[in-house]
N, C-alpha and C positions, 0 to 999 in steps of 0.2 A: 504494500500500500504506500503510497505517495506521500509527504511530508505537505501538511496544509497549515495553511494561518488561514483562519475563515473570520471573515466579515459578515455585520446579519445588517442589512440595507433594508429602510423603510420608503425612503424618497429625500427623506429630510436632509437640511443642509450639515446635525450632528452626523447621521450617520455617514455623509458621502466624505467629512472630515474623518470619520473613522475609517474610511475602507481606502483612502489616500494612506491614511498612520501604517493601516494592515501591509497595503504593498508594499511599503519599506519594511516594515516588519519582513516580510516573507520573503524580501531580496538579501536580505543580511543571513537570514537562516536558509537558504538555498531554498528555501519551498516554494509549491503552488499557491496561488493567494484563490482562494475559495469566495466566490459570495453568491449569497442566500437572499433569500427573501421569504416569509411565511406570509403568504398571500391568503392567509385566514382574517389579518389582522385589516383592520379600516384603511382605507387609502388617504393619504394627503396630497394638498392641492399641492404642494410644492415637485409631490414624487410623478405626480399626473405633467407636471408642466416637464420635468427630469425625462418620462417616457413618452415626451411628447404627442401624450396623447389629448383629442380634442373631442374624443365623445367615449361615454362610457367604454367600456372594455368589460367581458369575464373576468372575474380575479385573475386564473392563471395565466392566459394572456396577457395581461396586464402585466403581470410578475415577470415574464418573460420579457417584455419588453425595457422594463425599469434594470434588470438585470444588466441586459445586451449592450443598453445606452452605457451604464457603468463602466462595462467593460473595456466599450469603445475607448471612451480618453483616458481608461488607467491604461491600457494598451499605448496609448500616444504617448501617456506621461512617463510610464516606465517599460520604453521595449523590450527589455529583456524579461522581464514576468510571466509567467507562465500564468493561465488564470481560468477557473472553471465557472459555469454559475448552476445553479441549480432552487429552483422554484421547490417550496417548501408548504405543503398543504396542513391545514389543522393551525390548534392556536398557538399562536406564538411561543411563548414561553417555551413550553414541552417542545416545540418541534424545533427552539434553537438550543433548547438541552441536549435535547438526542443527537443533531448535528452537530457539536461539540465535542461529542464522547470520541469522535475518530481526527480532531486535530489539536495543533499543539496551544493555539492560543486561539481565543475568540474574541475579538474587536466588535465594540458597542459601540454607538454615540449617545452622548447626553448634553443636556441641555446643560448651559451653565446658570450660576446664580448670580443675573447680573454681572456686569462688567467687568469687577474687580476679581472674585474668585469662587470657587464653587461649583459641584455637581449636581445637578437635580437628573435622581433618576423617577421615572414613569412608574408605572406597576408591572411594564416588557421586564426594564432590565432589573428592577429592585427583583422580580422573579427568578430571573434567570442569575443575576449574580450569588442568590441565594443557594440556591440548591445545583448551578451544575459543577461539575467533577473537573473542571480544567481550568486554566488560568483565563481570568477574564480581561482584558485591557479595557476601559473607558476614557473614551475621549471626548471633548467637549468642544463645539465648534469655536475657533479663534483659540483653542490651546496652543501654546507656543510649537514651532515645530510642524504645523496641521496644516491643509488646505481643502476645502470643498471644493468643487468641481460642479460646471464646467467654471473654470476663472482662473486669476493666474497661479503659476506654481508658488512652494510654500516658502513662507517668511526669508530671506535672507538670515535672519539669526537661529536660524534651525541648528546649524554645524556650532554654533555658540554653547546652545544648550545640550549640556555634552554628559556629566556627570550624573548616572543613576543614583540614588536615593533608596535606601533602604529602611524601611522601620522593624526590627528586631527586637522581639521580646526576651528579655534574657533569662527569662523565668519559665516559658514554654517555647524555646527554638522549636524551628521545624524545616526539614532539610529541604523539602519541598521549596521553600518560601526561598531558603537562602541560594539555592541551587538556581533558580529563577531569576536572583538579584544578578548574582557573580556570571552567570552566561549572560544575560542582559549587558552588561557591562564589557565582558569579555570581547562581542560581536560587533560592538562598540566603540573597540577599542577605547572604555570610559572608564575613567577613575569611578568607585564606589565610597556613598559617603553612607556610613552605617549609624541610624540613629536608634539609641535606647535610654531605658531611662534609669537616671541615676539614683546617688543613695542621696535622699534629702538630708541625712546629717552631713553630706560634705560639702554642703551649701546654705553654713547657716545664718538665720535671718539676724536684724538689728539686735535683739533679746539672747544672743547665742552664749552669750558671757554668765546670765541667767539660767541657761537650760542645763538640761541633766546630764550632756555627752560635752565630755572636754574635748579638746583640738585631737588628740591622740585617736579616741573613739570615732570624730569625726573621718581623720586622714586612716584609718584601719577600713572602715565599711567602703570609702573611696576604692581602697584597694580592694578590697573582695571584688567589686565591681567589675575594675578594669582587670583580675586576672578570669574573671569569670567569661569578660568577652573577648579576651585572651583567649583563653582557652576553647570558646564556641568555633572562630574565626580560623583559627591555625590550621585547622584540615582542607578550610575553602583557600585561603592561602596560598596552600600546597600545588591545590588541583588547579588554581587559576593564578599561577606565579607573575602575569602578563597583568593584572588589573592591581592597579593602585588603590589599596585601601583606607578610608581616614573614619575616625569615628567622633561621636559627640553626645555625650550626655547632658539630656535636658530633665528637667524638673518640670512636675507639672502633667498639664492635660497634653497625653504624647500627640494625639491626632491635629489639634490646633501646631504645636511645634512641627510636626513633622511637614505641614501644606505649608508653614512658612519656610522652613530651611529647603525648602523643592523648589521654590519658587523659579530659579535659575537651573532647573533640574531639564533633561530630558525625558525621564521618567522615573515614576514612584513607585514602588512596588510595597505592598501589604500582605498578609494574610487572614484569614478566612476559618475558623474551625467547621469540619466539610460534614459535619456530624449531621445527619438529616432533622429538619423539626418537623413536628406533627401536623405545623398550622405557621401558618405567618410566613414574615421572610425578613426574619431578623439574621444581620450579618455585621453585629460586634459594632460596641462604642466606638471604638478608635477610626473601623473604620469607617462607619457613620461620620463620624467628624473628620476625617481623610478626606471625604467626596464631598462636602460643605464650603469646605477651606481649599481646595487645590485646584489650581490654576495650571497645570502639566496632565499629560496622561496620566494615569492610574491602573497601575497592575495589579489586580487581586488574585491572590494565588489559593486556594482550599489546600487545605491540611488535615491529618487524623486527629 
């Protein structure tokens, strides 16, 4: 079976910014860049003007054609690309889970929050980030690095935003998530900058003279820390001796810290515990507050 980054295309100008992000995506890891459409889902006018179409259409014809148009200018925009499409029947969600399960990453668009920063996802992708099994990327139209189409190619400060982002829990790593940063970075040839969070007594406030942990106790739990993510880090290290790693311990709410230290990032990478829920589509405070605050793509990776 063929190596895919698959894109899921609504018409929208997020998604056509995400399936630009995909193609680079999938020119860096040598694969097919796959895109979808689940033509169960309601049409927008935008996607109708995209498929140039000027009177109604069957869904699947429809999808067919919003596909083909895609393809056409990723084709112009990046000749070497290999690129499949494939019309996706039933409701969205389920049917871009199940198309996920056979590629390596799946590219979403989402809307931003307003200008300055932030993700708004729908009930599509808060669905499908929830419960599927593979790395999800979300992109946000005008992400740094992005371009919709048809229009011109993307940003001049693309090749700037260089440095992946990591947010790392040092309390439940997961090889999944880090595996996903360091290859990110790797194919990138992009320094990694690893954020987790520290020990609040090694940063203590105005009253510290007062409190119960002297400078000693302070400067000891510092150190647990950094040999903790010592010791996390030295095996990715090994395996990826070519990416420059740097780290930073922040205090505080990590998902606010982590969208502002990205800000200059070209992508963010989080994790996900992949553990199914019964009901809902809940997918963790931080990174709830990761897609609120972040102004770059955003990789969500599921984990056990």
């Amino acid at each position: 079976m063929s190596r895919t980054v698959t894109a899921g295309l609504d018409g929208s100008r997020e998604s056509l910014a995400a399936a630009d992000w995909a193609a680079r995506e999938a020119l860096l890891r040598g694969a097919t860049l796959r895109l979808v459409h689940a033509w169960g889902q309601p049409r927008r006018a935008s996607a109708a003007t995209l498929a140039g179409a000027t009177v109604p259409l069957p869904d699947r014809r429809w999808s067919v054609r919003l596909l083909a148009k895609a393809e056409v200018i990723l084709k112009r925009r990046h000749p070497g690309l290999r690129i499949v499409t494939e019309p996706l029947a039933g409701e969205p969600v389920a049917a871009l889970v199940t198309a996920a399960q056979d590629t390596e990453v799946l590219v979403l668009g989402s809307r931003g929050l307003g200008r300055a920063a932030g993700i708004l996802l729908g009930s599509v992708g808060q669905g499908v980030v929830a419960r599927v099994g593979r790395p999800v990327v979300l992109v946000r139209d005008g992400a740094p690095g992005t371009s919709p189409f048809p229009g011109p190619e993307a940003p001049s400060d693309a090749a700037a935003r260089h440095d992946v982002v990591l947010g790392l829990d040092l309390e439940r790593p997961h090889e999944a998530v880090l595996e996903f940063a360091f290859d990110a970075a790797s194919r990138r040839a992009a320094a990694l900058r690893v954020v987790h969070e520290g020990s609040p007594s090694a940063h203590p406030g105005p009253d510290a003279a007062a409190g119960t942990r002297d400078g000693g106790e302070a400067e000891e739990a510092a150190e647990r820390v950094r040999r903790r993510s010592m010791d996390l880090l030295r095996p990715w290290r090994e395996k990826y001796p070519g990416v420059e790693v740097t780290e930073q311990a922040v205090i505080g709410h990590p998902g606010a810290h982590l969208a502002d230290v990205s800000r200059d990032a070209a992508l963010l990478v989080v994790g996900r515990a992949g553990r199914p829920l019964p009901v809902g589509t809940h997918i963790g405070p931080v990174t709830q507050a990761v897609l609120r605050h972040a102004v770059v793509p955003v990789a969500v990776v599921p984990h056990d």
